[in-house]
C-alpha positions as CSV (number, residue, x, y, z in Angstrom):
1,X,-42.8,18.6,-39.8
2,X,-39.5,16.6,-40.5
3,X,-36.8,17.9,-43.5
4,X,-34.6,15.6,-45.2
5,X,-31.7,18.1,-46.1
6,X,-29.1,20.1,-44.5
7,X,-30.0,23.5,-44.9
8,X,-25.7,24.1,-44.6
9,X,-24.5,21.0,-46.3
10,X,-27.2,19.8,-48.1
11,X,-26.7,16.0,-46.5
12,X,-29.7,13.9,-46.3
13,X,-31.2,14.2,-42.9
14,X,-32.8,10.2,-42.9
15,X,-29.7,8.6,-43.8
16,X,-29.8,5.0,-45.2
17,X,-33.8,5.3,-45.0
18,X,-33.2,4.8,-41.3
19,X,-30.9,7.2,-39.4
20,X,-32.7,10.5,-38.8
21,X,-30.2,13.1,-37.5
22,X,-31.5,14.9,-34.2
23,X,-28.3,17.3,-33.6
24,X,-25.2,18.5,-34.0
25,X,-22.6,16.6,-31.2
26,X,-19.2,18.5,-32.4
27,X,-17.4,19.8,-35.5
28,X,-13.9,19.6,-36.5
29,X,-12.0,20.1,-39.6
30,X,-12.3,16.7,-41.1
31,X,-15.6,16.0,-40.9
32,X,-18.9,16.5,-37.7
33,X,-20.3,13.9,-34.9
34,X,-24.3,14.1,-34.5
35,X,-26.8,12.6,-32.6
36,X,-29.5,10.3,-34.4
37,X,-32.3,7.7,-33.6
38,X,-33.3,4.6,-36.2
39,X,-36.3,5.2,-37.1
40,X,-36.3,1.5,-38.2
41,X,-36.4,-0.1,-35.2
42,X,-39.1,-0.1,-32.5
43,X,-38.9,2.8,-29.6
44,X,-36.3,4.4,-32.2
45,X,-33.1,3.7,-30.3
46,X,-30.8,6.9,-30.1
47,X,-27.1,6.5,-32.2
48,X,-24.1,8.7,-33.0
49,X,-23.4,9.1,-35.8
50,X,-19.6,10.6,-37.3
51,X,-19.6,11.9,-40.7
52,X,-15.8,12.3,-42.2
53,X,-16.8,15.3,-44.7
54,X,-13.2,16.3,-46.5
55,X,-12.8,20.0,-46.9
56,X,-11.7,19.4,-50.4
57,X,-13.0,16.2,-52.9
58,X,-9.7,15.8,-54.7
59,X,-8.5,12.4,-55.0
60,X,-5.8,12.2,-52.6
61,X,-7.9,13.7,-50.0
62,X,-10.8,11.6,-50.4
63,X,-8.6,8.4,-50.3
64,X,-7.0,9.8,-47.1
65,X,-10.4,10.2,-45.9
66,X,-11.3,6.6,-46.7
67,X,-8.5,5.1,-44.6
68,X,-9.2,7.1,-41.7
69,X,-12.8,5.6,-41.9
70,X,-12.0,2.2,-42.6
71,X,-8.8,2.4,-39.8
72,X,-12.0,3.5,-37.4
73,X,-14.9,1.0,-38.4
74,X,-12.0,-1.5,-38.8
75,X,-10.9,-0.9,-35.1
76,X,-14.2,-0.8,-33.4
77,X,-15.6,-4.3,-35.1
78,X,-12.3,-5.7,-33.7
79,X,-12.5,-4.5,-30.0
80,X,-16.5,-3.0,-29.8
81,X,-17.5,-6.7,-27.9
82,X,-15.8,-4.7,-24.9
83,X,-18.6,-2.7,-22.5
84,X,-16.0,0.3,-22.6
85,X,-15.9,0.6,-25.6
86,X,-18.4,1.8,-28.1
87,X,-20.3,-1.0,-30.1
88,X,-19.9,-0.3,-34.4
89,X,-23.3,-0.8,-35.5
90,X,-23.1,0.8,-39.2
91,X,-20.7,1.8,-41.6
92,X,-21.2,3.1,-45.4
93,X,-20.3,5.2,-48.0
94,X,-22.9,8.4,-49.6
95,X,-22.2,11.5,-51.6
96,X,-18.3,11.6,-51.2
97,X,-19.0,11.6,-47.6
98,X,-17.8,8.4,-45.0
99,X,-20.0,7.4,-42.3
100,X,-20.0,5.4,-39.1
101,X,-22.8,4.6,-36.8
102,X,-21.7,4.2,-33.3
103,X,-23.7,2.9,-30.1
104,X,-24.6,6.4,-27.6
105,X,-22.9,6.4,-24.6
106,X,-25.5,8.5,-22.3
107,X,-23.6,10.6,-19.5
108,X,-20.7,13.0,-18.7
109,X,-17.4,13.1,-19.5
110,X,-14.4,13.5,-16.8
111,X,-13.6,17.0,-18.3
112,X,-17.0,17.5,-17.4
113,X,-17.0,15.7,-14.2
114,X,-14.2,17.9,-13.2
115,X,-15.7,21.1,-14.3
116,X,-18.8,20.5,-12.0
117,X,-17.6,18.8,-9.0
118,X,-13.7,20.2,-8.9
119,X,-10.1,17.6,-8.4
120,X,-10.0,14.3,-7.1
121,X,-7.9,12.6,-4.3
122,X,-5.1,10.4,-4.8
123,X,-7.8,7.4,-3.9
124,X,-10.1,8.7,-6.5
125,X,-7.3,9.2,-9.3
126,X,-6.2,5.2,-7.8
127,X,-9.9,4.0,-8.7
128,X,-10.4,6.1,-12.0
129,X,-6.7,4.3,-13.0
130,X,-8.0,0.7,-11.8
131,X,-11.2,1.2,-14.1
132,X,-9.2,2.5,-16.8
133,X,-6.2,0.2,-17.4
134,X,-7.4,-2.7,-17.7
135,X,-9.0,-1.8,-20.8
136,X,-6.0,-0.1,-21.9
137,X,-4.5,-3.4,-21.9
138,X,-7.5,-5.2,-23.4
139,X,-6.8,-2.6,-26.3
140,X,-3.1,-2.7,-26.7
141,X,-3.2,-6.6,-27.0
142,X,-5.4,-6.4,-29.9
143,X,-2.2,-4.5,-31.6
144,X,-4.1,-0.8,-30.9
145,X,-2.5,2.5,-29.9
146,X,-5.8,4.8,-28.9
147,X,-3.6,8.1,-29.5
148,X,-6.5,10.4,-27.8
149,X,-6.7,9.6,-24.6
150,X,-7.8,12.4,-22.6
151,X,-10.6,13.4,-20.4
152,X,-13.4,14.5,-22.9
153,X,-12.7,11.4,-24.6
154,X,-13.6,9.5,-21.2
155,X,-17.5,8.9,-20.3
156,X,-18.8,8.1,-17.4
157,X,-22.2,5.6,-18.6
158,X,-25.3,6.7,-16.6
159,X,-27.0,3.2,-16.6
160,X,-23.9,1.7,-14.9
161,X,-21.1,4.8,-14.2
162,X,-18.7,2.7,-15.7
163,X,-15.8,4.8,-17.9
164,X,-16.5,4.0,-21.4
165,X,-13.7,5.2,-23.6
166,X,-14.8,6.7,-26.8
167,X,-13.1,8.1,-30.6
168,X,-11.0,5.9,-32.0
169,X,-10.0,8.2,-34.9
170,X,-6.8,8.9,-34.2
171,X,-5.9,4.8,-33.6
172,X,-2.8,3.4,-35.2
173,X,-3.9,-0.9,-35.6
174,X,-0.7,-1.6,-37.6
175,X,1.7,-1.4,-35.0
176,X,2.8,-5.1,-36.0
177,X,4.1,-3.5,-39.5
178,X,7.5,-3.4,-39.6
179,X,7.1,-0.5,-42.4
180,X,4.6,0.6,-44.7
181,X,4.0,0.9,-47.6
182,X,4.4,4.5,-48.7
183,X,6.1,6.9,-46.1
184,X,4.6,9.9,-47.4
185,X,1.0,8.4,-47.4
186,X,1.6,7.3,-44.0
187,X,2.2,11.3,-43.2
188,X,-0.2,12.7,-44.9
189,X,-3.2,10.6,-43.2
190,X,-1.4,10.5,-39.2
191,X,-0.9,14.2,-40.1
192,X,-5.3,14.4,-39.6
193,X,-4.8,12.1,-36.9
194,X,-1.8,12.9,-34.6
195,X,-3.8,13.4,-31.0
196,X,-4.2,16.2,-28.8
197,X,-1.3,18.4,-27.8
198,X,-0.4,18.3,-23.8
199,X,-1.6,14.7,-23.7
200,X,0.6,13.0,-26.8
201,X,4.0,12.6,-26.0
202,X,7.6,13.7,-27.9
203,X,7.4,10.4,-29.8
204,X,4.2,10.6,-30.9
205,X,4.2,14.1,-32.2
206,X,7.1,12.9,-34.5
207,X,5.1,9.9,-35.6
208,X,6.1,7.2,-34.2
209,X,3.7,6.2,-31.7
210,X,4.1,3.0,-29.4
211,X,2.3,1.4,-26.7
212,X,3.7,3.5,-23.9
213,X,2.4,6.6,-25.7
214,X,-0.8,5.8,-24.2
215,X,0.4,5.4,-21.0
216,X,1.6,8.9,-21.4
217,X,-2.2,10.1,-22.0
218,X,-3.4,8.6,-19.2
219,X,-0.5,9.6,-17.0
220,X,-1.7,13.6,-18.4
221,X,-5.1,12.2,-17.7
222,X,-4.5,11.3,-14.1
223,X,-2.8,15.3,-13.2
224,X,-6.0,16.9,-14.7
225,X,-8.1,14.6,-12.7
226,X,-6.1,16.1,-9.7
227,X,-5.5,19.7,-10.4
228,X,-8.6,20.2,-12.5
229,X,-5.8,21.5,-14.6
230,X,-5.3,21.3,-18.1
231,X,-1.9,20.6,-19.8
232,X,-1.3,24.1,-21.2
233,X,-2.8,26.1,-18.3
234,X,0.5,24.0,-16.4
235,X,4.4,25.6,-16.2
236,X,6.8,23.2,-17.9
237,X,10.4,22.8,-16.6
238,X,12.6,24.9,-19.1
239,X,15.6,22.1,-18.5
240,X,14.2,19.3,-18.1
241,X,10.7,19.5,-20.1
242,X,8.6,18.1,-17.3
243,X,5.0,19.0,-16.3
244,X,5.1,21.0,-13.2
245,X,1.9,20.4,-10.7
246,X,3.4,18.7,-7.4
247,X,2.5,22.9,-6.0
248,X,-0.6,22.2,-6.8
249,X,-1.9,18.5,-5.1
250,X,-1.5,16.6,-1.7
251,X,0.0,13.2,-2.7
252,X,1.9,10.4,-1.3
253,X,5.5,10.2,-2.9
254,X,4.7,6.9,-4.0
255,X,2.3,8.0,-6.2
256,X,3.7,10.6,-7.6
257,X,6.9,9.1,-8.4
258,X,4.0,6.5,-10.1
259,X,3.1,9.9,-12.4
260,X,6.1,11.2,-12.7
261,X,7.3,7.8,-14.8
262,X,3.9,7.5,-16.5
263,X,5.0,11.1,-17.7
264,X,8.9,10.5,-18.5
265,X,9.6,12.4,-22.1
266,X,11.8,9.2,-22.9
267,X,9.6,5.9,-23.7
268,X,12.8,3.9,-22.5
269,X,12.0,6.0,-19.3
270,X,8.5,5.2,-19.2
271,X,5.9,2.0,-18.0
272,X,5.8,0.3,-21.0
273,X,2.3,-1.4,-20.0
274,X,-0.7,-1.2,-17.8
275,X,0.1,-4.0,-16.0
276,X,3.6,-2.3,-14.6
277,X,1.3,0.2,-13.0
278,X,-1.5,-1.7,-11.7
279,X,1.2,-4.2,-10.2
280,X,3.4,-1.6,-8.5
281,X,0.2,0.9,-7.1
282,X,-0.7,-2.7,-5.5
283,X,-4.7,-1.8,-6.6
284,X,-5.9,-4.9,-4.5
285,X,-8.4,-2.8,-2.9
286,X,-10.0,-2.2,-6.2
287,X,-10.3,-5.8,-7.7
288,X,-13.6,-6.0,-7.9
289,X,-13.3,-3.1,-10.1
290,X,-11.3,-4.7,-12.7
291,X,-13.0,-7.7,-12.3
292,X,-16.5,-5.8,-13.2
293,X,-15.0,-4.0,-16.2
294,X,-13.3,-7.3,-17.6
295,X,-16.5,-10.0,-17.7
296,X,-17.3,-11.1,-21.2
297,X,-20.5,-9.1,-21.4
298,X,-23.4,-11.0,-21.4
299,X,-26.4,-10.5,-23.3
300,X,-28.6,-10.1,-19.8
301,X,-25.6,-8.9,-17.8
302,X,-27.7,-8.3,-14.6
303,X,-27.8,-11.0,-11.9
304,X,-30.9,-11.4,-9.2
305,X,-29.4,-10.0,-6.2
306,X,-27.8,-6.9,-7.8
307,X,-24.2,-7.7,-6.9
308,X,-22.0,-8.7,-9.2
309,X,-22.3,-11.5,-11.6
310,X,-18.7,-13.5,-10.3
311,X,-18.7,-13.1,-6.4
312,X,-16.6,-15.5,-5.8
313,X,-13.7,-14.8,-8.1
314,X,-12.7,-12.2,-10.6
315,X,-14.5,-13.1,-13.5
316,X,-15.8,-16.3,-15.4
317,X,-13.4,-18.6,-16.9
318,X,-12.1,-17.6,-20.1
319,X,-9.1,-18.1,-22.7
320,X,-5.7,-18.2,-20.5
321,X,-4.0,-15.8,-23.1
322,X,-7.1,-13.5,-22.5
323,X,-7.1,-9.8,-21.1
324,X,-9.3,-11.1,-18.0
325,X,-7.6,-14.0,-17.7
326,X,-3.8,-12.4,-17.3
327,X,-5.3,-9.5,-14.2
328,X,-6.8,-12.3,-13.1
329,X,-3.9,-13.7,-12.4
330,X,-1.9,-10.5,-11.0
331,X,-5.1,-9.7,-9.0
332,X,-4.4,-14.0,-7.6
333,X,-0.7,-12.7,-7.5
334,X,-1.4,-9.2,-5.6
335,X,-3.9,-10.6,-2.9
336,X,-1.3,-13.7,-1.8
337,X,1.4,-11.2,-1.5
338,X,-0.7,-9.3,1.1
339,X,-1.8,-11.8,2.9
340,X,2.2,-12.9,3.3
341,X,2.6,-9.9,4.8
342,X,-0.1,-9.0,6.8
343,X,0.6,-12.8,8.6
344,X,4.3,-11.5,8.6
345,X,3.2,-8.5,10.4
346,X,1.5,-10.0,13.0
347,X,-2.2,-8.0,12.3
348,X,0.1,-4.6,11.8
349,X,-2.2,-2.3,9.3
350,X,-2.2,-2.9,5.5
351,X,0.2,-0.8,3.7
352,X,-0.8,-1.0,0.2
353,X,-4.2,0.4,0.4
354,X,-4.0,4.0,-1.3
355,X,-3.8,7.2,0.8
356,X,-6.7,9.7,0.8
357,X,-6.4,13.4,0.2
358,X,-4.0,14.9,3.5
359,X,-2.7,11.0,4.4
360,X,0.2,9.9,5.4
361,X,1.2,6.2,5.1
362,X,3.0,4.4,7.4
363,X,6.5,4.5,6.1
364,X,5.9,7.1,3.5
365,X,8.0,11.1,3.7
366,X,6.0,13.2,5.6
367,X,8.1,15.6,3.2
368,X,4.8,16.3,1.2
369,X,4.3,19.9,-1.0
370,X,0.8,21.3,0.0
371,X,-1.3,23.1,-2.4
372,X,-1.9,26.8,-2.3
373,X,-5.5,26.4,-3.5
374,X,-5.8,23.2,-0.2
375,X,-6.7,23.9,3.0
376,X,-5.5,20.5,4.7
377,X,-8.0,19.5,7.4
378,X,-10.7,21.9,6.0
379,X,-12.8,19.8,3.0
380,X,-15.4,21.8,1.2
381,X,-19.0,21.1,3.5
382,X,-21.1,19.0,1.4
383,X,-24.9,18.3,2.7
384,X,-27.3,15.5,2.3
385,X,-28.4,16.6,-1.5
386,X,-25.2,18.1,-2.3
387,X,-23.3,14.3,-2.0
388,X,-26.4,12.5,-3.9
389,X,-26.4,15.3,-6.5
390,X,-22.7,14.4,-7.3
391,X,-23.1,11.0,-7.0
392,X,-25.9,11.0,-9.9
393,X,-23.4,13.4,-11.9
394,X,-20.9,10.5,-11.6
395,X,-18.9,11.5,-8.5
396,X,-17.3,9.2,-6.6
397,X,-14.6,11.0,-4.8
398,X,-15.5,12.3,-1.2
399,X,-12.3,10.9,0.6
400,X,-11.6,13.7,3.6
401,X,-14.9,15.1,3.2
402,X,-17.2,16.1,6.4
403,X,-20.2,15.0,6.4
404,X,-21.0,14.3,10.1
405,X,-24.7,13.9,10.8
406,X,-26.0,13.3,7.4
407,X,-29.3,12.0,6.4
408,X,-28.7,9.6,3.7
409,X,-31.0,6.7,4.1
410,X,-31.6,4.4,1.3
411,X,-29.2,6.2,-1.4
412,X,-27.0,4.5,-3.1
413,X,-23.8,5.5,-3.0
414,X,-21.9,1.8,-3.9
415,X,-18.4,2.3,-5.1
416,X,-17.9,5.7,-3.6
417,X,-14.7,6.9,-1.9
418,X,-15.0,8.3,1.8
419,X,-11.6,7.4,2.9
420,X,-10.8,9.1,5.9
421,X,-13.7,11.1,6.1
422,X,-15.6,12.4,9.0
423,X,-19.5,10.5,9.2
424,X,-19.7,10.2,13.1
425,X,-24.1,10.0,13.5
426,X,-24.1,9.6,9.6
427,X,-27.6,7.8,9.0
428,X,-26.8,5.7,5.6
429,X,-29.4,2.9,7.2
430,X,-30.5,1.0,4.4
431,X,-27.8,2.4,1.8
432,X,-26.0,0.9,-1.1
433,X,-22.6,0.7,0.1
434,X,-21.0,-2.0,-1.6
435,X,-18.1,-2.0,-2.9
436,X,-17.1,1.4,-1.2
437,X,-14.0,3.0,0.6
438,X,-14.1,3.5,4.3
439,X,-10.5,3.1,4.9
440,X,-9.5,5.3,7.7
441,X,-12.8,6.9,8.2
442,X,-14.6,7.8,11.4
443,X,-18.1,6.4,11.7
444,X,-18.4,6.0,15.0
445,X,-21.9,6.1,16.0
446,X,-23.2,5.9,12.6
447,X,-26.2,4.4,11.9
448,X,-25.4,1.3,9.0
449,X,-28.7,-0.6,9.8
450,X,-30.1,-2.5,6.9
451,X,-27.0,-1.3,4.9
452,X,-25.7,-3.0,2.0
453,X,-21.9,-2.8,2.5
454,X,-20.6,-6.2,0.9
455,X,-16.8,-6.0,-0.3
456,X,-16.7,-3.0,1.0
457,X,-13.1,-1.4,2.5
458,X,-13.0,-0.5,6.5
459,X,-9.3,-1.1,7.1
460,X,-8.3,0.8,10.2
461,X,-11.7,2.8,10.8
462,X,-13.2,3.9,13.5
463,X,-16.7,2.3,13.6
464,X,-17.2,2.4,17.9
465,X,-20.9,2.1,18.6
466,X,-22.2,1.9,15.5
467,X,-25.3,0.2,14.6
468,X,-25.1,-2.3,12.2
469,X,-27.8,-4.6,12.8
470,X,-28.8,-6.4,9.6
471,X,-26.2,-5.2,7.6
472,X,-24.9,-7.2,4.5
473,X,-21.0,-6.9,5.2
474,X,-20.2,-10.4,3.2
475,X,-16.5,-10.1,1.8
476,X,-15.7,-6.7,3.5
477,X,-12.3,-5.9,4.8
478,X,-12.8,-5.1,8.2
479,X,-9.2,-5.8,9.3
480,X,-7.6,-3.2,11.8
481,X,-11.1,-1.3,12.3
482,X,-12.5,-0.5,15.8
483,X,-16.2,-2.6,16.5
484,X,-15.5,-1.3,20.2
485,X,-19.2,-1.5,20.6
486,X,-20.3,-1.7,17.1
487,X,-24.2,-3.6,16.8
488,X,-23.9,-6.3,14.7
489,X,-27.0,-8.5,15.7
490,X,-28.3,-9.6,12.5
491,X,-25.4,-8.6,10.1
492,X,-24.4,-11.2,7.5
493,X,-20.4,-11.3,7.9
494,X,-19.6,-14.4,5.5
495,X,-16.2,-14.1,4.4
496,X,-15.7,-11.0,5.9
497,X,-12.0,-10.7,6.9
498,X,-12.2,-9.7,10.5
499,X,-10.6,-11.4,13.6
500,X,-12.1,-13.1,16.4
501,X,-10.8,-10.4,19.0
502,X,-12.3,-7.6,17.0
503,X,-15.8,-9.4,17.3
504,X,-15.4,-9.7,21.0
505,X,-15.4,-6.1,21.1
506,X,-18.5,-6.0,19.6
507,X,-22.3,-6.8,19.5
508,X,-23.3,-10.2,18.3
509,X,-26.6,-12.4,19.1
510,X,-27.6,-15.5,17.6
511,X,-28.8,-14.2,13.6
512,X,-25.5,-12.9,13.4
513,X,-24.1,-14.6,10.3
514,X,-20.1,-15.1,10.9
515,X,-17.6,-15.3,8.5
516,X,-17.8,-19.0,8.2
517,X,-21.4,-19.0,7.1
518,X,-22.8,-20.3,10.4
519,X,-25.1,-18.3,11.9
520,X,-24.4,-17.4,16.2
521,X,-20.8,-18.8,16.3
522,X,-17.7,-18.9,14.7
């Protein structure tokens, strides 16, 4: 039997003779997030709903309360057409009380993620950042600071485990505003709505937020993902103010100078953008990443195959002064400037691809602090059920990992990170592997067969003798990996970039798709 009251607040339960509340998501001082299904429409569709209740109903109060809800709805009918972002489906006004109706992102959050499944590698934290910063960039060009970045404000979608960045009550959308109106209005409502202390920087804790404040946030964002730390569990530098957590992970210097600027007290200091870090970590590897989060979503956004809609390129055309548009460009720019080099470097190994947990790039300090809690060399054991179990959770972080022997036939596991771990005799025949990081791994004698592995990474891995008959390997990087005896009968390698003298070393026969399209010769 259904009620249509709050027995604690006395709210209507069917709101707007449609919304009936299920649960209680969360509860803060300004108002409480619940779960809800619309009963109006067929299979009642599951919504969130977020109630702003004011503690007090005086007038300056309530009118505070009213801008923070009409700054929100306001902010998520501008940029909700993104598929991170939460689509605004409702907004009205009942009782005194402000309400929004928001789409429900199923799934966990990274603080979550994190909590279950422990730190990430430098590759993972590189992937989580070229998923994430493109849509910080898609944000901040429609003149929005976030404010709240942080890890339980990140989901992880289960239909798609794509990041989906969620509450956009603490956005500032006037950042064009030379001044406003009334300073001490101004206070009083950023006062509610000021972010969350560790991951908001000086500038914004004094009020005066700016793009690179977000940057901060996700720079915080990236040493959790790391140290499954959180920003007040960390020691702070008494002279300088910085974070300390180098102690605590195993990463290049490259990268953490990358953090250490993302996380510089001065904004001068600081990237001012996402595209400074995306073009400076060199996240070619992960194009197809960005290119995936940036496509105008369609209304049927699945294509017959399963791979991605845009193959070919990194997205459909679209407006020049677009989002997609300008990393498509610096993805264009990014992939010419390693080809320069690798032709330079006469077929020496690609230096910009990012270093699992325990590597060392060529040319990079060896000089690297080591973790108290890490054991290089000895990954926690994961079995079979163990890695599909933390796939399905959202993992996809298993660089240095052992898992030699494995059965894993026909999971999917596209988009995960094994760089430079140990799958010698791994059986992943007839996996989902696309789009996945190999980089440095040893799979020698693995068996691949039937495996879908297009765009995926194998720079410099050891894949001697393994069987890879029939395998789809269209658009992989197989530059610089040993096929000393790899079985490629059958395997479709169009546009694969691979050399002529690493195919000699290897199996072909005359269904053997090379990467020119024609089948039995190159």
């Amino acid at each position: 039997m259904h009620v249509d009251t709050c027995q604690a607040c006395g709210s209507k339960l069917l709101l707007r003779d449609r919304y009936r509340v299920l649960r209680m998501l969360g509860q803060g001082g300004f108002g409480a997030t619940f779960l809800a299904q619309n009963e109006s429409l067929p299979g009642h569709p599951c919504c969130v709903i977020k109630q702003l209740r004011p503690a007090t109903t005086t007038s300056q109060v309530l009118e505070m309360a009213q801008k923070l809800f009409e700054r929100e709805a306001r902010t998520l009918g501008k940029i909700g057409n993104h598929p991170q972002v939460p689509q605004l489906l409702d907004y009205f006004q009942d009782n005194q009380q402000f309400y929004l109706v928001q789409e429900y992102i199923s799934g966990l959050t990274l603080q979550q993620e994190i909590k279950e499944s422990g730190p990430q590698s430098e590759a993972g934290v590189k992937q989580f950042l070229s998923e994430l910063l493109p849509l910080i960039k898609y944000i901040h060009s429609h003149e929005v600071i976030h404010r709240d970045i942080k890890p339980a404000n990140l989901i992880r979608r289960e239909q798609d485990r794509k990041l989906v960045l969620i509450d956009f009550g603490a956005v500032k959308d006037e950042v064009s505003q030379a001044s406003v109106t009334s300073t001490s209005d101004q206070t009083a409502l950023t006062n509610f709505a000021i972010g969350t202390p560790g991951f908001a920087p000086p500038e914004q804790m004094a009020l005066r937020p700016v793009y690179a404040s977000d940057i901060y946030a996700v720079g915080v964002t990236c040493i959790y993902l790391l140290t499954g730390k959180s920003p007040k569990d960390l020691d702070y530098n008494p002279s300088t103010g910085e974070m300390v957590w180098r102690k605590y992970v195993h990463v290049s210097d490259h990268f953490a100078d990358v953090l250490k600027k993302m996380l510089e007290a001065s904004v001068k200091h600081r990237y001012q953008s996402a595209d400074e870090i995306m073009k400076v970590l060199d996240l070619e590897p992960y194009l197809d990443s960005l290119k995936k989060n940036l496509v105008t979503p369609l209304k049927n956004s699945s294509s017959t195959n399963g791979n991605s809609l845009y193959p070919d390129d990194l997205g459909p055309p679209s407006n020049p002064s677009s989002p997609s548009s300008a990393t498509k460009k610096l993805a264009e720019r990014i992939r010419k400037q390693r080809e320069r080099r690798e032709r330079s470097s006469s077929g020496s190994p690609s230096m910009g691809m990012p270093s699992g947990r325990g590597l060392i790039s060529p040319g990079i300090s060896t000089n690297l602090p080591v973790s108290q809690n890490f054991t290089v060399g000895k990954p926690k054991k994961l079995d079979a059920n163990g890695v599909v179990t933390s796939y399905m959770k959202g993992r996809r972080d298993f660089a240095s990992q052992d898992l030699i022997g494995l059965e894993l036939p026909k999971v999917d596991l596209s988009e995960g990170i094994f760089h430079q771990s140990k799958l010698a005799r791994t059986n992943f025949q007839g996996a989902d592997l696309s789009h996945a990081d190999f980089g440095k791994a040893s799979l020698n004698r693995a068996n691949l067969r039937d495996a879908n592995l297009g765009r995926a990474y194998f720079s410099n891995a050891d894949l001697e003798a393994a069987d890879l008959r029939g395998a789809d390997l269209s658009y992989a990087y197989l530059n610089n990996a040993n096929l000393k005896g790899a079985n490629l009968c059958g395997a479709n390698l169009y546009n694969a970039k691979i050399t002529k003298e690493q195919l000699a070393l290897a199996k072909t026969n005359w269904a053997t798709i090379f990467p020119n399209g024609k089948r039995g010769a190159w």
